[in-house]
MIDOSE-1310 file (N, C-alpha, C; in nm, 2 decimals, decimal comma, always signed):
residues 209
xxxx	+11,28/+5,96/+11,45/+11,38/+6,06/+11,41/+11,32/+6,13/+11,28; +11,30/+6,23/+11,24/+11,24/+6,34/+11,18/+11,42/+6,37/+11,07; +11,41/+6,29/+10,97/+11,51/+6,28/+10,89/+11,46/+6,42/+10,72; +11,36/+6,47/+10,75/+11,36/+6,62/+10,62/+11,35/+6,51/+10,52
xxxx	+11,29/+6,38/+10,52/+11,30/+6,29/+10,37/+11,22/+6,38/+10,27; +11,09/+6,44/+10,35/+10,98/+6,50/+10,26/+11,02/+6,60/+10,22; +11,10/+6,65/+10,23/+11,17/+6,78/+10,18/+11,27/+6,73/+10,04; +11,27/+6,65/+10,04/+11,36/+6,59/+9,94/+11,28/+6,51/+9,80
xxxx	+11,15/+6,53/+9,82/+11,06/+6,44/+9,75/+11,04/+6,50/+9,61; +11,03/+6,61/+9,65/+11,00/+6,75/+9,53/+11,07/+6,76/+9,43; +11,24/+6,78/+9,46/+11,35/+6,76/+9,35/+11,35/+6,65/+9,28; +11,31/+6,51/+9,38/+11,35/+6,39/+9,32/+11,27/+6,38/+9,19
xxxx	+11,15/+6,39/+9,24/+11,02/+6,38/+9,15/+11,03/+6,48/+9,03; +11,18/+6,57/+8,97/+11,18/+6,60/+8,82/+11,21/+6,49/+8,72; +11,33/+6,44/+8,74/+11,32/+6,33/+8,70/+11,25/+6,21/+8,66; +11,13/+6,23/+8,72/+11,06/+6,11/+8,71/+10,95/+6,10/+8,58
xxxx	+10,97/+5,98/+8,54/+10,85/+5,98/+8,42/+10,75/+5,91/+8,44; +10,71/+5,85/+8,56/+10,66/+5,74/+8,60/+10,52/+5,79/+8,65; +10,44/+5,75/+8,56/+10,28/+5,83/+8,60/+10,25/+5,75/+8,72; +10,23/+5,66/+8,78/+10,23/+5,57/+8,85/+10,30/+5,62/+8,99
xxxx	+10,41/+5,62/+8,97/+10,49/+5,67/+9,08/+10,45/+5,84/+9,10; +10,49/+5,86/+9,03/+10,39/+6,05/+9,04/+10,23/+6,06/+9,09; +10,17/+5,95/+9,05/+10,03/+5,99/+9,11/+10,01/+5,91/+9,25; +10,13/+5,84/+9,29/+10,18/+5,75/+9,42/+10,22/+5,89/+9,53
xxxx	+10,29/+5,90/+9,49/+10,37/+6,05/+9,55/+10,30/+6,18/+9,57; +10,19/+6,21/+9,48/+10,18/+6,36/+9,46/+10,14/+6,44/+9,61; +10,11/+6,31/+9,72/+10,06/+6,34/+9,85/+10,16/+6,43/+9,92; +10,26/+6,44/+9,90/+10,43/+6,45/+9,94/+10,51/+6,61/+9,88
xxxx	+10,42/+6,65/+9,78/+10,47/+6,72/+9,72/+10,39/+6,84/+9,71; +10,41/+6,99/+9,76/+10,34/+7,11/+9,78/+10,35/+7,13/+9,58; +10,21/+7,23/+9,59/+10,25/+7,27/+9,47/+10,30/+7,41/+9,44; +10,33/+7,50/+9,31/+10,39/+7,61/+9,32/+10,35/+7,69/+9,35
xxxx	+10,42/+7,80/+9,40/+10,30/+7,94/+9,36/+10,30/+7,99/+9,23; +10,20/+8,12/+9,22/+10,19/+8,17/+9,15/+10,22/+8,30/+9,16; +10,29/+8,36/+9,04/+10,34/+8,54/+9,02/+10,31/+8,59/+8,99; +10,24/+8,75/+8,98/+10,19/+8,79/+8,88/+10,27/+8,91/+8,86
xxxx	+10,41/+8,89/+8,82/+10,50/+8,94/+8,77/+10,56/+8,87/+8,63; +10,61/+8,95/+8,50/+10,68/+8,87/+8,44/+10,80/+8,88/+8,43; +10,90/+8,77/+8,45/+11,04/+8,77/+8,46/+11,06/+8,86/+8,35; +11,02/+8,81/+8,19/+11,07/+8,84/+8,07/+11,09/+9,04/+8,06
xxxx	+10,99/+9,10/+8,14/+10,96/+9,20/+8,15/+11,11/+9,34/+8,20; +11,10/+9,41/+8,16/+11,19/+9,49/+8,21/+11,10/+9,66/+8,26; +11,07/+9,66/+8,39/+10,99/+9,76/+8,47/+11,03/+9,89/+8,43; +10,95/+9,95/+8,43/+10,99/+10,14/+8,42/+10,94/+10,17/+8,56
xxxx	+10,83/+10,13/+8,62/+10,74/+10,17/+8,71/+10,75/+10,07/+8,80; +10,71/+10,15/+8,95/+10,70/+10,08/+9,08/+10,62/+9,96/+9,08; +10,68/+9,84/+9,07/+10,63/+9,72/+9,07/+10,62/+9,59/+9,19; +10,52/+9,58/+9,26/+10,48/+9,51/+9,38/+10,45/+9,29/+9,30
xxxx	+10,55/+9,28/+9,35/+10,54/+9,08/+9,30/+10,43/+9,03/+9,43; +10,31/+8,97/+9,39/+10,26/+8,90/+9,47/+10,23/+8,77/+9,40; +10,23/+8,68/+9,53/+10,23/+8,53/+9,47/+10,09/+8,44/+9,58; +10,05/+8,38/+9,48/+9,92/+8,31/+9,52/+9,94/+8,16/+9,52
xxxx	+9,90/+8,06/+9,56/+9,90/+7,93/+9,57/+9,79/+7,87/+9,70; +9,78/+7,72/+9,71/+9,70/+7,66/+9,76/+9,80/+7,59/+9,93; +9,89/+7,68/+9,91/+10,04/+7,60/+10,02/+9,97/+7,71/+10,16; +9,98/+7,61/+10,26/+10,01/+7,70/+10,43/+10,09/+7,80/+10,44
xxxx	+10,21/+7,82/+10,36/+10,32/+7,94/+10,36/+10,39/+7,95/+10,26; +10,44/+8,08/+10,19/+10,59/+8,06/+10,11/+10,68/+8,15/+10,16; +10,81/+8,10/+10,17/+10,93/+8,15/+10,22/+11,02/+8,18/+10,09; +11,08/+8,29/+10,10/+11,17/+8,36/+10,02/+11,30/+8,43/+10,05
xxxx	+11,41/+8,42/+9,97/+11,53/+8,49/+10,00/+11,57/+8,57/+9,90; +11,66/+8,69/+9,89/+11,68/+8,78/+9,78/+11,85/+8,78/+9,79; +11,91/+8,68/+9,83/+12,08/+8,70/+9,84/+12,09/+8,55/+9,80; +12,04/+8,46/+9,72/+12,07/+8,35/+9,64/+12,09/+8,19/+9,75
xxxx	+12,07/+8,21/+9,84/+12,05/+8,12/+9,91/+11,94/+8,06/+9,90; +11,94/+7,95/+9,93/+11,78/+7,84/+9,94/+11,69/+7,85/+10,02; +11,56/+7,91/+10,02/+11,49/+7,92/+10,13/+11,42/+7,81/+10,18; +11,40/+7,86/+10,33/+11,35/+7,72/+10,39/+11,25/+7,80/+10,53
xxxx	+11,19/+7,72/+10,62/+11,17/+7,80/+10,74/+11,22/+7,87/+10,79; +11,38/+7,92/+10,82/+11,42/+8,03/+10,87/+11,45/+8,13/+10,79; +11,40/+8,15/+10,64/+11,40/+8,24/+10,56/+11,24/+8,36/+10,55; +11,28/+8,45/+10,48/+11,18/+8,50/+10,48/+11,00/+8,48/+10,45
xxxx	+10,93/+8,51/+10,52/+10,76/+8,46/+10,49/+10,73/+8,55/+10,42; +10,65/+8,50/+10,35/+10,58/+8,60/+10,25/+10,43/+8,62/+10,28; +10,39/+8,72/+10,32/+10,30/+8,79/+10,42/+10,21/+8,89/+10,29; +10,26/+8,93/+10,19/+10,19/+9,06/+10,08/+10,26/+9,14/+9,99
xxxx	+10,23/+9,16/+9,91/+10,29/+9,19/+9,77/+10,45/+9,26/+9,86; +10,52/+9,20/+9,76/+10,67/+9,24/+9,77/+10,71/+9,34/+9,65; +10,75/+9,47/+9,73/+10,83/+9,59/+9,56/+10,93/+9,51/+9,57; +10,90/+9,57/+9,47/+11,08/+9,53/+9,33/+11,14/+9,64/+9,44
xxxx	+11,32/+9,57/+9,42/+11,41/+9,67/+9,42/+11,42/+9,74/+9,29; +11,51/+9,87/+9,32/+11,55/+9,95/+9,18/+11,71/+9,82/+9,14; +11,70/+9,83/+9,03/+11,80/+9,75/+8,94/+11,74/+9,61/+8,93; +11,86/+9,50/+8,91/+11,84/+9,39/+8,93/+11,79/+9,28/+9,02
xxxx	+11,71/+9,27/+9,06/+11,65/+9,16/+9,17/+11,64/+8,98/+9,17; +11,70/+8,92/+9,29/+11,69/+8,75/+9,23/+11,62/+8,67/+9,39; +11,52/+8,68/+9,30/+11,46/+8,60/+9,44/+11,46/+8,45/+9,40; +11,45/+8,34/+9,53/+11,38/+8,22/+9,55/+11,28/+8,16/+9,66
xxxx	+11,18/+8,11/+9,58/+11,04/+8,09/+9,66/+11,05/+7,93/+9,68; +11,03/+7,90/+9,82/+10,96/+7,78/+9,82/+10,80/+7,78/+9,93; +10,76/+7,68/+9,86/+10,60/+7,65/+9,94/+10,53/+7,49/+9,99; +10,47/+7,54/+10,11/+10,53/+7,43/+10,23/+10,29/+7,43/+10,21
xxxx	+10,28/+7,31/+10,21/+10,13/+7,29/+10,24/+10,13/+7,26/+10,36; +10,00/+7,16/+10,42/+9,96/+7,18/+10,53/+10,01/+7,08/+10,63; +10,12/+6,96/+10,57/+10,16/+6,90/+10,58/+10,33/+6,90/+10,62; +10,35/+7,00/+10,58/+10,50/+7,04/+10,58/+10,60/+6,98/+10,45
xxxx	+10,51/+6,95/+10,29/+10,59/+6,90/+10,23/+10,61/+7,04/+10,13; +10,71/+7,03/+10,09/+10,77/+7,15/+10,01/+10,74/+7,11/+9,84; +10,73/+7,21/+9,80/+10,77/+7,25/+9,67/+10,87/+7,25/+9,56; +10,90/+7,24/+9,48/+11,07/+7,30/+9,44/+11,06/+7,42/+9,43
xxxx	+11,23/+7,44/+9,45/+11,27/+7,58/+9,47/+11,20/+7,69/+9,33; +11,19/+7,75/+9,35/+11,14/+7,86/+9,20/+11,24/+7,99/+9,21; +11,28/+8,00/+9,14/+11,40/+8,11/+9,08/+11,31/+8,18/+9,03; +11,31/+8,31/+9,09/+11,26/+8,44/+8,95/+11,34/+8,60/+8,94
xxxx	+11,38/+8,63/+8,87/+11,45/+8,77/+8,86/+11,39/+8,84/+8,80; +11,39/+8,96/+8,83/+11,28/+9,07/+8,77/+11,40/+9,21/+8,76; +11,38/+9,29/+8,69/+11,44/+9,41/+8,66/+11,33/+9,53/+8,65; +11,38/+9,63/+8,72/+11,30/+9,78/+8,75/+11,43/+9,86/+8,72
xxxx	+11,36/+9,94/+8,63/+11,48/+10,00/+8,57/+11,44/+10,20/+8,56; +11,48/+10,26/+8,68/+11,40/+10,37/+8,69/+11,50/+10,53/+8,73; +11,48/+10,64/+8,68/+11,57/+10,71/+8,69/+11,49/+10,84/+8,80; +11,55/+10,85/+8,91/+11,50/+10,91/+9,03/+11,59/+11,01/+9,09
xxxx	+11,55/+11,12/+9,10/+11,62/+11,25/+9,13/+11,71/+11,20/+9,28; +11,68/+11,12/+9,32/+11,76/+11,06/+9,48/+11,80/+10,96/+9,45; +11,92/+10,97/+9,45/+11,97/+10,86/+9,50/+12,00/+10,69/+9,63; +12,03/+10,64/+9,63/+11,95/+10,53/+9,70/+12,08/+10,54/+9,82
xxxx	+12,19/+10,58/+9,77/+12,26/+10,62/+9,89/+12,23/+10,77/+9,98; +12,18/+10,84/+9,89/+12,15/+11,00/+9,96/+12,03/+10,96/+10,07; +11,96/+10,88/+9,99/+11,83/+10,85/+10,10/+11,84/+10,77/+10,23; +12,01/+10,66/+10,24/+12,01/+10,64/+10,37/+12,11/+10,73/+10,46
xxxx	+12,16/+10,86/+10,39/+12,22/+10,95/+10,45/+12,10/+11,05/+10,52; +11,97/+11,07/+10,42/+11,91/+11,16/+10,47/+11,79/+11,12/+10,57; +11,78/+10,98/+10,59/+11,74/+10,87/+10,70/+11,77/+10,90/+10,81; +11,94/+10,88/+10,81/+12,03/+10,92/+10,98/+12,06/+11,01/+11,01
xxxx	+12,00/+11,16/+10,93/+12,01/+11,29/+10,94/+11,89/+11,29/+11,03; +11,78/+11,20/+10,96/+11,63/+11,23/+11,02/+11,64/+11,16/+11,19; +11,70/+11,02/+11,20/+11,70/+10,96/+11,31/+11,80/+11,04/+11,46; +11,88/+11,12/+11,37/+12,02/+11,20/+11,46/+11,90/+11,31/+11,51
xxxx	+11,84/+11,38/+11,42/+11,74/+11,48/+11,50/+11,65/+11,43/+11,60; +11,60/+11,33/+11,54/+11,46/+11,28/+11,63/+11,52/+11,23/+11,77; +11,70/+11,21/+11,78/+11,72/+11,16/+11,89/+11,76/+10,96/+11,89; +11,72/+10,92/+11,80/+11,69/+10,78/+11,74/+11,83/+10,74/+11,77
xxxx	+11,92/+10,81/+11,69/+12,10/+10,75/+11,68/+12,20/+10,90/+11,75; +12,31/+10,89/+11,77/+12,38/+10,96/+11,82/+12,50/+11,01/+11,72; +12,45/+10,93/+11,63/+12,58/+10,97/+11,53/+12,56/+10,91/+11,37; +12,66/+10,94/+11,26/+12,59/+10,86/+11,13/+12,68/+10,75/+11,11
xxxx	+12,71/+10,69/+11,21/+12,72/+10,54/+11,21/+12,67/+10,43/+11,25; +12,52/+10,47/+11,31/+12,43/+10,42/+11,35/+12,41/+10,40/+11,52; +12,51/+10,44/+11,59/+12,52/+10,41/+11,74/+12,45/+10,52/+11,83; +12,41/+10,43/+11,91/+12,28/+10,50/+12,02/+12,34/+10,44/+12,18
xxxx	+12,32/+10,58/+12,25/+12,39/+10,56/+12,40/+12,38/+10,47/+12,45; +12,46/+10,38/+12,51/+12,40/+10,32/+12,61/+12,43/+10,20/+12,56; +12,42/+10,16/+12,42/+12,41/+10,04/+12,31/+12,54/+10,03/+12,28; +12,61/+9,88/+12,27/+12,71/+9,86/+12,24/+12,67/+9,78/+12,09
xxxx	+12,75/+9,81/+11,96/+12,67/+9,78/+11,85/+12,66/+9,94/+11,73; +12,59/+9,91/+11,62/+12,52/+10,00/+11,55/+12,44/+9,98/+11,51; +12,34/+10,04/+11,43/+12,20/+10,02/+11,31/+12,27/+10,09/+11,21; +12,23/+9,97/+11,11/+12,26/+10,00/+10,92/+12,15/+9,98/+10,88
xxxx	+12,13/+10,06/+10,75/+12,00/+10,09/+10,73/+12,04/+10,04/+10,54; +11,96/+10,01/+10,43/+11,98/+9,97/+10,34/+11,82/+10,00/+10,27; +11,83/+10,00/+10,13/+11,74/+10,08/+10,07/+11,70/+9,90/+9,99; +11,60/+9,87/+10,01/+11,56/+9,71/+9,97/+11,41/+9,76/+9,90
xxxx	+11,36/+9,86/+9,87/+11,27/+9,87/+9,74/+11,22/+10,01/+9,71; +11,15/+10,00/+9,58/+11,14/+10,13/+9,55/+10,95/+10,14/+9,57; +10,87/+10,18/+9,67/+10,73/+10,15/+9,66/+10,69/+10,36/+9,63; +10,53/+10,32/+9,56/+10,49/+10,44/+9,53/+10,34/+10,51/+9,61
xxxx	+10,31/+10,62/+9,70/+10,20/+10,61/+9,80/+10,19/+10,75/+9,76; +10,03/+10,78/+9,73/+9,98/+10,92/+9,75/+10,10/+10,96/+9,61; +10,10/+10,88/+9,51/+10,17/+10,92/+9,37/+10,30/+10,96/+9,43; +10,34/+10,92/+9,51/+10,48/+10,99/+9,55/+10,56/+10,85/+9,54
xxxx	+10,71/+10,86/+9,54/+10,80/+10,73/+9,50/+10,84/+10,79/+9,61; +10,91/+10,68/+9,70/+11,01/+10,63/+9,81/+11,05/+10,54/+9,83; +11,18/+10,56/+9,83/+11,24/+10,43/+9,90/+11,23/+10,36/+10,02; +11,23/+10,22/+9,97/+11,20/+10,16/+10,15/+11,32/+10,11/+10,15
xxxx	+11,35/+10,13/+10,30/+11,50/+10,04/+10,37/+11,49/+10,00/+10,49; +11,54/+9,88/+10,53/+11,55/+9,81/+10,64/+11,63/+9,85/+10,75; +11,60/+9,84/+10,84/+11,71/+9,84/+11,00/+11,75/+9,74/+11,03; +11,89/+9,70/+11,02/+11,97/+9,58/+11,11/+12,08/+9,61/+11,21
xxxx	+12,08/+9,57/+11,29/+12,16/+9,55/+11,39/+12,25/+9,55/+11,41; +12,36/+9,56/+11,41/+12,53/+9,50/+11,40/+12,56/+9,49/+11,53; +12,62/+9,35/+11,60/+12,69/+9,33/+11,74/+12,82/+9,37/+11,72; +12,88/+9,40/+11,82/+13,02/+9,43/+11,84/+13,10/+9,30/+11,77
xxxx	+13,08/+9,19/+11,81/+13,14/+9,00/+11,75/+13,09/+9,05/+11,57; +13,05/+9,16/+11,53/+13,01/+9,13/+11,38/+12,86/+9,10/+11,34; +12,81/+9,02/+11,43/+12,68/+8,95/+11,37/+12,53/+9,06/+11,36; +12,45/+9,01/+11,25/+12,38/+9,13/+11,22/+12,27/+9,03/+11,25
xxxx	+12,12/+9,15/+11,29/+12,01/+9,09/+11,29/+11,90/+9,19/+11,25; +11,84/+9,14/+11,15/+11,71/+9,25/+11,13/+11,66/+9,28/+11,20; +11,61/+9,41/+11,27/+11,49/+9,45/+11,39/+11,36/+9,44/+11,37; +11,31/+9,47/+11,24/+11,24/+9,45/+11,19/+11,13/+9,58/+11,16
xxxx	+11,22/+9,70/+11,21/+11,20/+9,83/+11,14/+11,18/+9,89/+10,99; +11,11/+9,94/+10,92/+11,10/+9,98/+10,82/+11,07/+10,12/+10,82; +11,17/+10,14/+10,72/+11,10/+10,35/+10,68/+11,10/+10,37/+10,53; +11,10/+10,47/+10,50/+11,08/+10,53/+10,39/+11,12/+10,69/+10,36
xxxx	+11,20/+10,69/+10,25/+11,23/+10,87/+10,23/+11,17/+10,87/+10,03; +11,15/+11,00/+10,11/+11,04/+11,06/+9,94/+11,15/+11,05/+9,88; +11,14/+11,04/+9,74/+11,26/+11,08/+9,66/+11,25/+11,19/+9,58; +11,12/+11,29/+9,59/+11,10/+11,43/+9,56/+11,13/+11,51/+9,69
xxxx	+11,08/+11,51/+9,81/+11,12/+11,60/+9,93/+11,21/+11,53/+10,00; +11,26/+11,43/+10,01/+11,37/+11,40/+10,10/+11,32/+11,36/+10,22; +11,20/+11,35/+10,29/+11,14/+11,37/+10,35/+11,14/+11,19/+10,44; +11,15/+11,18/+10,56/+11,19/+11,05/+10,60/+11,05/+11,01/+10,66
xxxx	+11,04/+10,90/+10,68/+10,92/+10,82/+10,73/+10,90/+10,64/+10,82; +10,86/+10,65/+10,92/+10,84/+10,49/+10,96/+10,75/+10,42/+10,86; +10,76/+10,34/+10,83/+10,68/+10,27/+10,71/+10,62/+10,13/+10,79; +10,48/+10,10/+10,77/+10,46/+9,97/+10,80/+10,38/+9,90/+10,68
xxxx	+10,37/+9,79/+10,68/+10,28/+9,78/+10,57/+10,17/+9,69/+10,63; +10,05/+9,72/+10,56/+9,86/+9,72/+10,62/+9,88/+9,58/+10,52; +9,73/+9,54/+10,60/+9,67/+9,45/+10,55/+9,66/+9,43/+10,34; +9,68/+9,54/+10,31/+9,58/+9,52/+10,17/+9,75/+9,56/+10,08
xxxx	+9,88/+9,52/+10,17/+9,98/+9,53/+10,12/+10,05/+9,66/+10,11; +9,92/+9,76/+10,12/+10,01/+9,92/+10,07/+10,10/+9,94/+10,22; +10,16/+10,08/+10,21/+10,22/+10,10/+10,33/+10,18/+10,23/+10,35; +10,19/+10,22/+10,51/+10,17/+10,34/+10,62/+10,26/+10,44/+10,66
xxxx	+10,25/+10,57/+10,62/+10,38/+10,60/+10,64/+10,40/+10,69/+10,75; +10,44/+10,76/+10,86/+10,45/+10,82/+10,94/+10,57/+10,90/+10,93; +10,57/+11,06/+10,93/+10,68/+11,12/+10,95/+10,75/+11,16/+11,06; +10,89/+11,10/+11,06/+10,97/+11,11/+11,15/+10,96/+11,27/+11,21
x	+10,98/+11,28/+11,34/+10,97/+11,44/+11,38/+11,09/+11,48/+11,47
């Protein structure tokens, strides 16, 4: 029976003062990553958090829940959102033993001619043309459901700032699921975009037509 003990090993082990017991244990225990962001810092500028360590994976959440394997993987530098941001990282070695949890909040604090709500209005303006949605409540023929779109960071390409925002799902029963679409609108031309992001972290952007 696969009882998650090793997942428990990490927390226990703050308490401990026992060098003995800690160098008994350390088999059990992923170590942390690393950020090369600083909490203490307060951002003016487009700022991408990447994190480095010696672990098989780190999983992250940004809505204050605990992450675990069905939370987010962390794949390459993460932008800040604009305002307040509170992430938590954990990291899983090769063995499947975890980390403790790591708390970090960062602040980007930036004053942008668009607004973060104009830009998912001028999103479903772009997807209503292209044919994408049928209306600006996200519903497409045929689909019982909508797409909500949400503005989750501020990245900068070709010196231009845009927002990036996600596509989720909404079922009829309520329940939502990421698609796992990403776009981007300028926040000097308004201008909408599919966004992917490449190997070296930056993103791709493609204009909606």
């Amino acid at each position: 029976i696969d009882t998650k003990q090793e997942e428990k090993v990490s927390p226990l082990l703050n308490a401990c003062t026992s060098d003995t017991v800690l160098e008994a244990l350390k088999d059990y225990v992923s170590d942390e990553p690393e950020f090369s962001l600083d909490e203490a810092e307060t951002y003016d500028e487009v700022q991408a958090l990447e994190l480095t360590g010696k672990g098989k994976a780190i999983y992250y959440t940004t809505d204050g829940s605990e992450p675990g394997f069905e939370s987010n993987l962390y794949t390459g530098p993460i932008p800040l959102p604009l305002g307040e941001s509170h992430f938590a990282f954990i990291m899983y070695d090769e063995k499947d033993n975890s980390s403790d949890i790591i708390y970090e909040d960062y602040s980007l604090q930036m004053e942008l001619a668009l607004s973060a709500d104009q830009a998912v209005n001028l999103l479903k303006q772009a997807l209503i043309l292209q044919g994408s949605l049928t209306d600006a409540d996200g519903h497409v023929d045929g689909v019982e459901g909508n797409r909500q779109y949400a503005v989750i960071a501020v990245i900068s390409e070709n010196d231009m700032y845009y927002y990036l925002l996600s596509e989720t799902f909404v079922s009829p029963d309520g329940t939502s699921q990421k698609t796992g679409k990403l776009y981007a609108v300028c926040v000097s031309t308004g201008e909408s975009f599919e966004a992917a992001q490449n190997r070296l972290g930056a993103y791709d952007l493609h204009k909606l037509q």
